[in-house]
C-alpha positions in Angstrom: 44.2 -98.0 16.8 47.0 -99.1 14.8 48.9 -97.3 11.8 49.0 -99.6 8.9 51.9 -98.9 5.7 51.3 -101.3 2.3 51.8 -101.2 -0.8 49.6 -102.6 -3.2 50.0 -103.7 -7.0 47.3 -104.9 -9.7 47.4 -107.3 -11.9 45.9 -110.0 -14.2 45.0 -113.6 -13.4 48.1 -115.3 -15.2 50.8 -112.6 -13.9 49.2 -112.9 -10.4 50.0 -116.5 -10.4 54.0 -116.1 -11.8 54.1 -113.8 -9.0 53.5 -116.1 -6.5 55.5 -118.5 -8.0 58.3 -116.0 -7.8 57.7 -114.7 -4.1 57.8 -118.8 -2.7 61.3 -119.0 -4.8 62.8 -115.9 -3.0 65.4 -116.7 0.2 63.8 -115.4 3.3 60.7 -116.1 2.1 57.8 -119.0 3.5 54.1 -119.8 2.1 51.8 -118.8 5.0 47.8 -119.5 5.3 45.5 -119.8 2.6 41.3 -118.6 3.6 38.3 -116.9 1.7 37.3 -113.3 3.1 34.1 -112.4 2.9 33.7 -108.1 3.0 30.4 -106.3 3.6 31.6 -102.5 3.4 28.9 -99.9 5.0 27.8 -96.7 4.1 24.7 -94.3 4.7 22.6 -93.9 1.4 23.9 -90.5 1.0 27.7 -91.8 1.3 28.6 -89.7 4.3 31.3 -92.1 5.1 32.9 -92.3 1.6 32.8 -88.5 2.0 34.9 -88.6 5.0 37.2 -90.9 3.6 36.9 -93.6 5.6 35.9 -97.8 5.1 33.9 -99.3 7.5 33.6 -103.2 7.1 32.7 -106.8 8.6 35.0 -109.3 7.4 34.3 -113.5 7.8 37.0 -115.7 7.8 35.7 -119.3 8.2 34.6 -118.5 12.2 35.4 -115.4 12.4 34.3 -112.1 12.2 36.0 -108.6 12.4 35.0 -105.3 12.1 37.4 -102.7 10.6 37.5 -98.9 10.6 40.3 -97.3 8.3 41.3 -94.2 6.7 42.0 -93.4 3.5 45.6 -92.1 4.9 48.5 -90.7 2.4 51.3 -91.8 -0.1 54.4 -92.1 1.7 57.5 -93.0 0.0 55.2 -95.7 -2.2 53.3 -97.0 0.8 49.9 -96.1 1.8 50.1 -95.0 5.1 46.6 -94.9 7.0 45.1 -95.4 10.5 43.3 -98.8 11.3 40.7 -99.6 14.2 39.7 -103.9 14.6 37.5 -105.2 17.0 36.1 -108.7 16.8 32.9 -110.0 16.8 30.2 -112.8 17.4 28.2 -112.5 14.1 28.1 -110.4 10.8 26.2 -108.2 12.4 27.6 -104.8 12.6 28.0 -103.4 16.3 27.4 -99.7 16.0 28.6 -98.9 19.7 32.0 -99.7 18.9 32.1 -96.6 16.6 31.2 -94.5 19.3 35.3 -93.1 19.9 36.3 -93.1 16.7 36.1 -90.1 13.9 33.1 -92.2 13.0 31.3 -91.2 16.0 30.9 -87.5 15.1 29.0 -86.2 12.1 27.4 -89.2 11.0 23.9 -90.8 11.6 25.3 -94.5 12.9 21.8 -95.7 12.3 21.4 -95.2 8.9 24.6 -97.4 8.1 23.9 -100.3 5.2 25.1 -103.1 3.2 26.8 -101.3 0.3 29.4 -103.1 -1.7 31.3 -107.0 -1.0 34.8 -107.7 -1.6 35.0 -111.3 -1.6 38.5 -113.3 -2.6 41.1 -116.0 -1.4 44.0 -114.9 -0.3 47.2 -116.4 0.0 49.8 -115.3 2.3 53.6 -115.5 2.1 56.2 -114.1 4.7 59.1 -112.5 3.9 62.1 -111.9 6.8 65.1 -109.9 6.1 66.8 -109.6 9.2 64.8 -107.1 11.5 62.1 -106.7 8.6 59.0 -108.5 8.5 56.7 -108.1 5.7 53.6 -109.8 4.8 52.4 -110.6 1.6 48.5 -110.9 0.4 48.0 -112.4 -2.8 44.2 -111.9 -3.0 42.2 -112.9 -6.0 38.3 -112.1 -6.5 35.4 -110.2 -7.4 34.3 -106.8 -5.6 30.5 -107.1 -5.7 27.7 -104.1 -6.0 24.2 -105.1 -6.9 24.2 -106.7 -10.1 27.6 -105.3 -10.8 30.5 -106.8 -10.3 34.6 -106.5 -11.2 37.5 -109.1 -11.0 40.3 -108.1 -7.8 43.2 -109.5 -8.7 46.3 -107.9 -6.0 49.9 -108.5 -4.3 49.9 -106.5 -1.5 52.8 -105.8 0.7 52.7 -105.0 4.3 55.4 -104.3 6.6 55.1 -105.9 10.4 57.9 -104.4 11.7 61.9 -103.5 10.5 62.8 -101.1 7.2 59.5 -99.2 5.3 62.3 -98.5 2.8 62.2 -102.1 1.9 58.3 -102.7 1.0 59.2 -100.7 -2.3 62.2 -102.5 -3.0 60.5 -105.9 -2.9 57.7 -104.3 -5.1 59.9 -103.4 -7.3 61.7 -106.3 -7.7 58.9 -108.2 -8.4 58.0 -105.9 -11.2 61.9 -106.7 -12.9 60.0 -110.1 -13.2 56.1 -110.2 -13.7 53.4 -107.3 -14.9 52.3 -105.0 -11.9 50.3 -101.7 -12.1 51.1 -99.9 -8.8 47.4 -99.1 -7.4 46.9 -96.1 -4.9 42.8 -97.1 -5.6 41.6 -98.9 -2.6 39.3 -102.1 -2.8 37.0 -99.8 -1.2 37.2 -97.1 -3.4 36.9 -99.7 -6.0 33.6 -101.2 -4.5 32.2 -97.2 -4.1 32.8 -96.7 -7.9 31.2 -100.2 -8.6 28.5 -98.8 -6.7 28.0 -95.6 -8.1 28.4 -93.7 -4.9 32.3 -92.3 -5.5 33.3 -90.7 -8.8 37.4 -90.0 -8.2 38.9 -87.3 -9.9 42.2 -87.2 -11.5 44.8 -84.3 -9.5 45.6 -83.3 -12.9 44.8 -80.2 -14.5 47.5 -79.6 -17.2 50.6 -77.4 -18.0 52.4 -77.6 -14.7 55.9 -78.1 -15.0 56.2 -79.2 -11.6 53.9 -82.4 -10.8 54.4 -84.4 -8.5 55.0 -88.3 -8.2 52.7 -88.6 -5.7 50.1 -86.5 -7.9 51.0 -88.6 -11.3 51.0 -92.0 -9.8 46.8 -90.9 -8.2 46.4 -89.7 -11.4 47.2 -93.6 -13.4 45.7 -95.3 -10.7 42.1 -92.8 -11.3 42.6 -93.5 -15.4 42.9 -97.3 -14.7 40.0 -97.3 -12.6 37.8 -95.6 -15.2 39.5 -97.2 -18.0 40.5 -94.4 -19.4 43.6 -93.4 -21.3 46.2 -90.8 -18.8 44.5 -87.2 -20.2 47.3 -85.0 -19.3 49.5 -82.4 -21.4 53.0 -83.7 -22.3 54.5 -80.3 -20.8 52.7 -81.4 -17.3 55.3 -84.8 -17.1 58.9 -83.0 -17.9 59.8 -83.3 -13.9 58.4 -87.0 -14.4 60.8 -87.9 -17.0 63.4 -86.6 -15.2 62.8 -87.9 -12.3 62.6 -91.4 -14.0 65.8 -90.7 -15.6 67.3 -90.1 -12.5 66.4 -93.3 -11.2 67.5 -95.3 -14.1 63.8 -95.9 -15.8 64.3 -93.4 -18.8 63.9 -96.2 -21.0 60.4 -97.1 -19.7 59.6 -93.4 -19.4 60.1 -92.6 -23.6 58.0 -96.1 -23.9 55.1 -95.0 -21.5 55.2 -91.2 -23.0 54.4 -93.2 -26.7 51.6 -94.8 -25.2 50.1 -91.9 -23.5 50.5 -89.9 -27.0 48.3 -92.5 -28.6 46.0 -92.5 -26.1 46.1 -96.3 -24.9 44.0 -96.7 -21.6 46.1 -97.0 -18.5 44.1 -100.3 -18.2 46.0 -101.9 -21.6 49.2 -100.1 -20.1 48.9 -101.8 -16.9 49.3 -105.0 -18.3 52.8 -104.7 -20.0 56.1 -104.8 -17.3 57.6 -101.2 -18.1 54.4 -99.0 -16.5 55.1 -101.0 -13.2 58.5 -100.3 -13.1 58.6 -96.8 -14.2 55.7 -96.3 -11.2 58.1 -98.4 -8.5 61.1 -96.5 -10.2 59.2 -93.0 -9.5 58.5 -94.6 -5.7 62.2 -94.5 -4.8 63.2 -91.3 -5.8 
């Protein structure tokens, strides 16, 4: 078992691609491999996995073949933060006995376990090294597939190998400063349950306290931009947001975002402009 800390931003096509521009023109950093993934993502048909909050999948890249358990984990200082079980394999073929000493193995019918959901994209990788920091950088682009159903995957997704977490959020952040990002806390998997009809998310909010959270507002944009829906929350609920964002220097992008949520734009629309991203990473440091 490993423990795995990202973090992971959204974007569109065009801003995806000025962000790798940007990333290969940083010092420190060097373009890494290039391969198509192929995900199949399991469940039973009653979704007893997506219950437990855990992603079970078989990826293919060109030969080979991993299977990957993972937790849904927590926020942590704007990294997910989650535990991660791989074991390679000969085929596609999912090999249940693996599961057995995991928190898999308990509670849930193994047998029943099918096909659900694909995430299937190209990613592009680029290193960054700061000294004792190491930090890896998936630039994944794609379609998460359900049935019929499908939705574009467009990501940058930072993961630290070893060295200063503190520094995933700076890099984020800066990259922001420079090209559209929408910070997502909404997994591919959650995205492919969704797709899928078998996981309906539901925003922390419920209105009127003075004291939310950043960790309870950011799950909150990344629920509305799923649904694309526009943030329903009461103005009162986001006074220790706006300070907060004050306090680190993103008051300006708070009064525009507070606008935008007062006409009721989707969080979808709102992802796509700079200052969301950068009030979100803003809200990460504090």
């Amino acid at each position: 078992m490993a423990e795995e800390l990202e973090i992971k931003l959204s974007l569109t096509p065009v801003s995806q691609q000025s962000a790798l521009k940007w990333l290969l023109s940083r010092p420190g950093a060097t373009e890494g491999s290039s391969k198509t993934l192929v995900n199949r993502y399991y469940d039973t048909p009653r979704g007893d996995l997506n219950r437990q909050r855990v992603a079970l999948r078989v990826r293919q890249a060109g030969s080979q073949f991993i299977q990957t358990l993972k937790t849904q984990g927590d926020f942590v200082a704007g990294a997910h933060r989650r535990q991660e079980w791989e074991w390679p394999l000969l085929s596609t073929e999912l090999n249940l006995g693996l599961l057995a000493d995991t928190p898999l193995g308990q509670g849930v019918n193994l047998a029943e376990l099918k096909p659900v959901f694909e995430t299937n994209f190209e990613r592009q990788v680029v290193m960054i090294e700061e000294g004792d920091t190491v930090i890896e950088v998936a630039i994944d682009a794609g379609h998460i597939l359900a049935g019929d159903s499908r939705r574009p995957l467009n990501e940058v997704e930072f993961e630290l190998k070893t060295g200063d977490a503190s520094r995933l959020v700076a890099w984020a952040r800066a990259l922001a400063d420079n090209v559209p990002v929408f910070l997502n806390l909404i997994s591919k998997a959650e995205q492919g349950y969704f797709l899928a009809g078998l996981h309906e998310p539901e925003s922390p909010l419920t209105g009127g306290d003075p004291d939310l959270s950043v960790s309870a507002f950011l799950q909150a944009l990344s629920v509305a931009w799923l649904k694309g829906k526009p943030l329903a929350v009461d103005q009162d609920s986001l006074k220790a947001i706006e300070r907060c964002a004050r306090d680190q220097g993103a008051a300006e992008q708070y009064a525009q975002f507070a606008g935008e949520v007062a006409a009721h734009e989707s969080v979808t629309d709102l992802a796509e402009r700079p200052e969301l991203g950068q009030l979100q990473l803003a809200l990460a440091m504090a």
